[in-house]
C-alpha atoms as one frame of an Amber mdcrd trajectory, in Angstrom:
protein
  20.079   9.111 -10.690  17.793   7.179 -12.543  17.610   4.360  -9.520  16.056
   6.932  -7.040  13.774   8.221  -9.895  12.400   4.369  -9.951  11.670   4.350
  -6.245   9.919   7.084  -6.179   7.944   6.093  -8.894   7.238   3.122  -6.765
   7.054   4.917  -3.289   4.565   7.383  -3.728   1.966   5.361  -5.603   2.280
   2.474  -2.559   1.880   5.421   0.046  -1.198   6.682  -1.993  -2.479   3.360
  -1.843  -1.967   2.443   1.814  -4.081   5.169   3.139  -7.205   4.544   0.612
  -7.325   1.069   1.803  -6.277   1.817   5.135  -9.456   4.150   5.364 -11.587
   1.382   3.396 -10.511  -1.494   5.560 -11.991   0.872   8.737 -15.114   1.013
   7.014 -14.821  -2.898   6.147 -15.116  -3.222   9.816 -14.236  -6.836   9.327
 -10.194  -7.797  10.299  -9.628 -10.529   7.985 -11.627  -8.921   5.101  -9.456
  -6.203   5.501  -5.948  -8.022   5.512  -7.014 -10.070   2.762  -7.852  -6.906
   0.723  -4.603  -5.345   1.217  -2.690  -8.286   0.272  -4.590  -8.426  -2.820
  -4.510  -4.609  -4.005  -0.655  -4.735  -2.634  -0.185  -7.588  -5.300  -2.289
  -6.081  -8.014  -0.630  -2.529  -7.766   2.595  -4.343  -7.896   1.289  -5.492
 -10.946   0.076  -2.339 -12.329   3.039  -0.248 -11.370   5.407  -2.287 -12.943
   3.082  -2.145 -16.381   3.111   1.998 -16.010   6.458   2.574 -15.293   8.109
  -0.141 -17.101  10.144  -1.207 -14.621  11.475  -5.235 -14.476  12.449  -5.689
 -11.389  12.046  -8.729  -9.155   9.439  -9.056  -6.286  12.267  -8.640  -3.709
  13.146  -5.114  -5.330   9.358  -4.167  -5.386   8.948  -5.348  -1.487  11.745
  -3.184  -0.221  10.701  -0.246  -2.642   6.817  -0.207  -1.968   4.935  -2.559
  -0.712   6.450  -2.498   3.027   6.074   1.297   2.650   2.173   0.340   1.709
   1.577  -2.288   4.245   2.749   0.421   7.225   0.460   3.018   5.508  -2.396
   0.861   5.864  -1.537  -0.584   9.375  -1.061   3.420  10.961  -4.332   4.441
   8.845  -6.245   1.756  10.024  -5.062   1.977  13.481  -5.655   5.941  13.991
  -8.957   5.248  12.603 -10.167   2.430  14.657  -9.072   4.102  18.209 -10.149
   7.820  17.408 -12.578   8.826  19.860 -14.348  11.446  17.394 -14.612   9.045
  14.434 -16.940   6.403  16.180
């Protein structure tokens, strides 16, 4: 049980993430400023996660437990926000 209980300390924080930077990258207003941001806050909460919750696993393990969760968080975010109507 202790394998899901890692994923989900993994998940949720990458999910968290992808929408703050998804909503900052709209504000960014600048496409490659925004990609290059959330490459570098995907690497550095890799980092940080695996600090918190102790957890030694290699950067394959952390892509298919996080960060593609993050990177499609940030890409529906970004999207909604950039083709909403009411927003702009």
């Amino acid at each position: 049980m202790s394998y899901f209980d890692a994923e989900l300390k993994t998940l949720l924080p990458f999910v968290v993430l992808g929408i703050i930077i998804g909503i900052i990258s709209f504000f960014l207003n600048n496409t490659l400023t925004s990609f290059i941001l959330m490459l570098i806050v995907a690497v550095l909460g890799k980092i940080a996660l695996a600090k918190i919750t102790k957890i030694a696993e290699g950067w394959k393990w952390w892509i298919g437990n996080g960060i593609v969760v993050y990177f499609f968080m940030w890409l529906v975010v970004w999207t909604i926000l950039i083709n909403s109507p009411v927003i702009r």
